[in-house]
N, C-alpha and C positions, 0 to 999 in steps of 0.2 A: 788289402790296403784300404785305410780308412778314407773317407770323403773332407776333406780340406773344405772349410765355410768362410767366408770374409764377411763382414754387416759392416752398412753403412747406415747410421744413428741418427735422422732429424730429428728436429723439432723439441718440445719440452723435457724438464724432468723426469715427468709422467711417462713418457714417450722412453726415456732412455732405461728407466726400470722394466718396461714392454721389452725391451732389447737383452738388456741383463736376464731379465727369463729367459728370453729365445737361445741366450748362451747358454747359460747354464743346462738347457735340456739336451744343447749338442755333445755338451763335453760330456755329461751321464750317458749317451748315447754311445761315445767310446767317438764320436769325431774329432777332428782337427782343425784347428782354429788360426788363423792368417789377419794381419791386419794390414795383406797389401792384397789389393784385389784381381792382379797380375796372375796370382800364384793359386788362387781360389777355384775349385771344381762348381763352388754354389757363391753367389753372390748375393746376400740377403740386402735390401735396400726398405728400411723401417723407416717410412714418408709421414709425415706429416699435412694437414690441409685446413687450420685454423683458417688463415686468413689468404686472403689470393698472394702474399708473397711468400707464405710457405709451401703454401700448394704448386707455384711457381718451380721452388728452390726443388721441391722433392721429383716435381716432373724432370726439370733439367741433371736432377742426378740417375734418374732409372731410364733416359734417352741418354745419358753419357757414360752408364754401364753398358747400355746396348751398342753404342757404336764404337766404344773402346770393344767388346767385344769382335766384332764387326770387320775389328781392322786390324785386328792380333789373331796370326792363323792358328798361336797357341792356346788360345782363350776359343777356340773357334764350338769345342763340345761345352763351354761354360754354363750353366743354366743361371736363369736370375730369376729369384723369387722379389716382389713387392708385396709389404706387409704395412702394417699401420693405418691408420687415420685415411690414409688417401685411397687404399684399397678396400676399407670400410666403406667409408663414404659414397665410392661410383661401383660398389659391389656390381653391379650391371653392366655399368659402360664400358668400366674399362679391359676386359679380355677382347672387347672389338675394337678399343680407338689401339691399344697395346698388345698386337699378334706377337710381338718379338719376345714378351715374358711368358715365360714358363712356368710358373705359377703366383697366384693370386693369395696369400690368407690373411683376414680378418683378426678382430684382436680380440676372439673367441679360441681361436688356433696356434695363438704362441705357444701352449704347451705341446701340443702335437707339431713341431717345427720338426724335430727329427725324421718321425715315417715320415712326413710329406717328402721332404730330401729323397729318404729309400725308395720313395714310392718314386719319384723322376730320375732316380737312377736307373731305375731296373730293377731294385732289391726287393727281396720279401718284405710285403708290407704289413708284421705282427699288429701293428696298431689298427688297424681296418680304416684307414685313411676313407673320410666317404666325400661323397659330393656336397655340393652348399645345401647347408637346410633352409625352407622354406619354398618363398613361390618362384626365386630365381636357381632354383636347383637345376645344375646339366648335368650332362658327362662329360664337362670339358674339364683335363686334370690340371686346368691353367686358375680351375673356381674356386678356392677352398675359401667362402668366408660364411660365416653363421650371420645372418643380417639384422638381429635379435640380441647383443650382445649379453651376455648372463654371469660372465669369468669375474671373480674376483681375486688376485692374489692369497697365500697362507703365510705363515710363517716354513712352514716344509718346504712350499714350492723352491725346488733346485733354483739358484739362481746366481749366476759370477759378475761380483761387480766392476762397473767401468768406469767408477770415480776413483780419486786415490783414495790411501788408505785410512786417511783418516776423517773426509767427511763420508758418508752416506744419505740416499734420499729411501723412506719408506713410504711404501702407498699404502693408508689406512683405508681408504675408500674408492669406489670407480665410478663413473655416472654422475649423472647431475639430474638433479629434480625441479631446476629452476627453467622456466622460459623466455630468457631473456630475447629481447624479438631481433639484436643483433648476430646473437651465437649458435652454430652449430651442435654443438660438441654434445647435449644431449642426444643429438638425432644419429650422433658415430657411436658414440658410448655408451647409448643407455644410460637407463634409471638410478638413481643412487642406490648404491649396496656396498655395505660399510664389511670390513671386518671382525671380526671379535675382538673384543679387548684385548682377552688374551695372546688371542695371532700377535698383538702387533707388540705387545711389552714383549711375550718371547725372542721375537727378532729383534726389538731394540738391547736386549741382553745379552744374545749373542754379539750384537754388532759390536755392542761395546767391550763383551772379554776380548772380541780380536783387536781390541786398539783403539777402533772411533771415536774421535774426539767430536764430533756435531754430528748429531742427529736431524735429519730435516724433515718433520712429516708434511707431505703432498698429496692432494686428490685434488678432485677437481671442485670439492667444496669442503671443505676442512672441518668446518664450524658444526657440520649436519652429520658428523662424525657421530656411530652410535644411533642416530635418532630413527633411521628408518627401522631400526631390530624394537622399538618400545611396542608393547601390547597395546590392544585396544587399537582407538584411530590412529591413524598416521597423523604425526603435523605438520602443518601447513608449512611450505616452504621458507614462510616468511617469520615460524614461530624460533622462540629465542631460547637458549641453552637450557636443560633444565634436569637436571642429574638425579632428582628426585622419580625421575619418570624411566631410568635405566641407565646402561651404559652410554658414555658422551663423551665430547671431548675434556670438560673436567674432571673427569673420575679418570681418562686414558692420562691427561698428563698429571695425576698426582701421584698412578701405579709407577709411572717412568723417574717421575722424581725421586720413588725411594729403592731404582738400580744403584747400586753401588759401582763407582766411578767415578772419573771425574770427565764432563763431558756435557756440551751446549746440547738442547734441543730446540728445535726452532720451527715456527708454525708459518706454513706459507700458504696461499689459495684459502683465503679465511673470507666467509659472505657478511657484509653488513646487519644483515639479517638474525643473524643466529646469536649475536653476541647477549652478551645478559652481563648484571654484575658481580654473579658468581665466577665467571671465566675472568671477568679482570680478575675479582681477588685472589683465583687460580693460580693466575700469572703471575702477580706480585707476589704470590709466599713460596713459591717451588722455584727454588735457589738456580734450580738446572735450565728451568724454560728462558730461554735468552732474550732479555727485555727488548722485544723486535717483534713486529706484527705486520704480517703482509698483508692488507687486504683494501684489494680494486675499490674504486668509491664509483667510476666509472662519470660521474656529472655530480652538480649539486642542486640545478633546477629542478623545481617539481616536476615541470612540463616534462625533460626530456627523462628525467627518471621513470615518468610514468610509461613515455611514448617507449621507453628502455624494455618495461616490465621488471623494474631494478625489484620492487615491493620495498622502497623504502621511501624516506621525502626527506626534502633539504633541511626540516628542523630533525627530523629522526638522528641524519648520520652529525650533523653537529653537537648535538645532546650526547648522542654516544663518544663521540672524538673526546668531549672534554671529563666524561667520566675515566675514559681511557687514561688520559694523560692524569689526572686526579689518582686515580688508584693504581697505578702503576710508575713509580718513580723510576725515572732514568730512560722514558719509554721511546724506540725508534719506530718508528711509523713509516712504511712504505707504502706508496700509494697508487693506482692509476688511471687515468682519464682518457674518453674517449672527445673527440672532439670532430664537428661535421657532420653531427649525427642527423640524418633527415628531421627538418622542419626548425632545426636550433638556429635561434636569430641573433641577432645581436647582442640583445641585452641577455640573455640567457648564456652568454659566451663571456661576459664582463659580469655576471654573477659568479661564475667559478675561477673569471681573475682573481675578483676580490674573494673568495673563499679560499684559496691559493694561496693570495697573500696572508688571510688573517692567521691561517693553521700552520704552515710553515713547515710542511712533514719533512719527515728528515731523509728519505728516500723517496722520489719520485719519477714517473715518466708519463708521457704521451703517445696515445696513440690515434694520427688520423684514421677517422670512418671507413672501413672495407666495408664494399656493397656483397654479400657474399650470397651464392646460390643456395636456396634452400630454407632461408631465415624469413621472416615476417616482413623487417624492416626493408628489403630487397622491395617489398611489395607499395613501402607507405611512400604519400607524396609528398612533397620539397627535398629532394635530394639535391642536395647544396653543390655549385660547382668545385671543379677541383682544385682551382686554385682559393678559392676561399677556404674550403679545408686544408690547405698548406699554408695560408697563411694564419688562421688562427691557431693551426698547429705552431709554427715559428713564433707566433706571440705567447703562447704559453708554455713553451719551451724555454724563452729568456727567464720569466717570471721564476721557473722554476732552480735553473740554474743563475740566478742573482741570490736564491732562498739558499744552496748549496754553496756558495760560496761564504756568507755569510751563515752558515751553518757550522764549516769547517772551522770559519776562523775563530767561532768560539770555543771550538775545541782544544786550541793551542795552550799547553801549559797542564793539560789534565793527563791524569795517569790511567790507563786503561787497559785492560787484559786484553790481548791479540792469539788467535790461532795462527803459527806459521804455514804460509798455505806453500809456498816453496821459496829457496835460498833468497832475500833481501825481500819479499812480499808475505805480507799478513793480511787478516782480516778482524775488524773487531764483532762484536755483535751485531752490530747495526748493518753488518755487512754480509748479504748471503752471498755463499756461494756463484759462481757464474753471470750475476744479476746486478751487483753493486760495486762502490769501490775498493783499495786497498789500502793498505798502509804500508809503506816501505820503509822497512825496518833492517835493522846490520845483519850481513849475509852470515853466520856466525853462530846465529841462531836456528837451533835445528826445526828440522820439517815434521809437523804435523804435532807437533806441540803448543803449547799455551806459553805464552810470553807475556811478562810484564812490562809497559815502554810509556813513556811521556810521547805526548805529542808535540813535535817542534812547529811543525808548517804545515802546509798546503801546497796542492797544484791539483787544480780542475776539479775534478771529485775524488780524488786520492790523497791521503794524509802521507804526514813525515814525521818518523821518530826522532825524538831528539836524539846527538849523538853522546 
């Protein structure tokens, strides 16, 4: 009788493609897959721990597998593994603050998700399941994480998706090379290491003979896609696209433009940094990349960019914004900011009002400062009180939604192509997945197809097709 798996999926995009691997090697595996966790022999719980309220979200879900456990005499032999970001991150701590989990693995081990299983069953363990490599190495079989990460995804690697059918997200790259003195996520992830060009066009042409209508490429730096495979020096974090020098993100999205299909691609997690004005013209001639661009500006003061380690300055990303919108016509711009950040004063907070106001992106949000364990900024002094960081959060919150309002209602009367994302909901370009808003369009219109519709109205940050 095969072993029955349930996962429970925090945190990002990023994250949920970690997840879709750990699937797909169960079902090669010849296992069984539940998506109610009642019913589950293994309960996989893939955490995330960006910021203290994910880290939060993912404790309160692997202590409420345990005590669901706990309190169901049928669930009583259940095991539950904790994988992700947050089993990365406290590779140490956590087998002693968390004796109720059953195993621990790192996101070096999603592909060996299966032996770990066999090996907590009881089963013969073909794969040589081993203990953690490095200096936190036991024999407890609760350790499996590599604290070193080095995996990158293939285009091979097994994997069952958990979007529908018609979008998908692909990870072109893993790691990050930047040091930003807010984030994490290189000290979980590791170093940047991209894919091969070809890995990721092959899977994008698979995706697309089974149907996919959007494309979404994610990493956790998009722009530096390519650049750490170029001979010779590595560049510098902060150098700008340059396809003369190898494989990049301009030479990956002009191979993807000439897949045949019809089908959006769409760039998200893009650095300030890397852009150049071969990637604009990139974007503006390759009909398929969806005039949409994700990318964090996070401040526009020099101060807190610098105090950031952003490696850019308030005239840098200005100059860039407006070559942006210049060479790329029709262009939606998503954007995000951090605010609170230790030592940001007043006027450095009414400098990115007014930058707000002048730029007007057409997707934006905010986020207050997390003091987060592990980072730099944890260490610098003027850490702003909490209510001052909620309230200039709240102020640039308004700022942003008065721009979304006045954004939408210039849209009214224009004619725009929509993916139906399900019965009376679409999305247009401007709109990723999960992230932004919709368009409510006549239920009528089938799912997971491209639609043509006028815009009639608004409501909040969602449009209305005319009827």
């Amino acid at each position: 009788m095969s072993t029955t798996v349930g996962l429970v999926s925090l945190g990002c995009a990023k994250n949920l493609i970690d997840s879709e691997v750990m699937v797909g090697h169960l079902a090669q595996a010849g296992m069984a897959l539940t998506p109610d966790p009642e019913l589950a022999d293994v309960l996989i719980v893939n955490t995330c721990s960006f910021i203290d309220m994910a880290k939060q979200e993912s404790i309160d879900a692997v202590f409420g597998a345990v005590n669901a456990r706990n309190e169901d005499p049928d669930r009583a032999k259940q095991k539950i593994i904790v994988a992700g970001c947050l089993s990365q991150r406290f590779a140490k701590e956590l087998p002693g603050l968390m004796p109720e989990v059953d195993a621990f693995i790192g996101l070096d081990q999603i592909t060996r998700v299966a032996p770990i299983i066999e090996n907590l069953m009881g089963k013969p363990n073909a794969a040589g399941v081993g203990k953690t490599e490095g200096p936190a190495a036991t024999d407890d079989p609760r350790d499996f994480v590599t604290l070193k990460p080095r995996y990158v995804p293939d285009y091979t690697t097994p994997r069952f998706r958990l979007t529908p059918p018609h979008f998908a997200y692909v990870k072109i790259a893993e790691g990050c090379n930047h040091t930003c003195t807010f984030c994490i996520i290189p000290k979980i992830r590791g170093q940047h290491r991209s894919r091969t060009q070809e890995s990721v066009v092959r899977e994008v042409e698979e995706l697309v003979k089974s149907g996919v209508k959007e494309i979404n490429l994610i990493s956790q730096d998009t722009t530096y896609f390519g650049m750490d495979r170029w001979e010779g020096k590595r560049p510098n974090p902060s150098s700008p696209v340059d396809s003369s020098r190898g494989e990049s993100l301009t030479t990956l999205l002009r191979e993807i433009n000439k897949i045949e299909g019809d089908f959006w691609v769409r760039l998200l997690y893009t650095h300030p940094a890397h852009w150049s004005d071969e990637l604009i013209q990139t974007i503006a001639e390759c009909d398929k990349v969806a005039k949409y661009v994700d990318i964090p500006l996070q401040h526009i003061s020099d101060r807190m960019l610098t105090a950031m380690k952003r490696v850019t300055s308030g005239d840098y990303i200005r100059d860039l914004l407006r070559r942006m919108r210049a060479g790329i016509p029709g262009l939606g711009i998503r954007t995000t900011f951090i605010v609170g950040f230790p030592g940001e004063t007043e006027e450095d907070f009414d400098e990115l009002l007014e930058f707000i106001d002048e730029f007007r992106f057409e997707r934006a949000g905010v986020f207050q400062y997390s003091k987060e364990e592990g980072t730099r900024a944890m260490k610098m002094p003027g850490h702003l009180h909490h209510m001052t960081r909620k309230s200039r959060w709240s102020r640039a919150m308004a700022a942003l939604q008065k721009i979304a309002g006045e954004t939408n209602q210039a849209q009214i009367g224009k004619d725009v192509r929509v993916l139906v994302e399900q019965p009376g909901v679409a999305r247009t370009q401007w709109d990723a997945p999960e992230i932004d808003g919709s368009v409510m369009v006549d239920e009528s219109l089938p799912v997971g197809e491209f639609a043509d519709i006028t815009i009639g109205d608004w409501r909040g940050y969602d449009l209305v097709a005319a009827r």
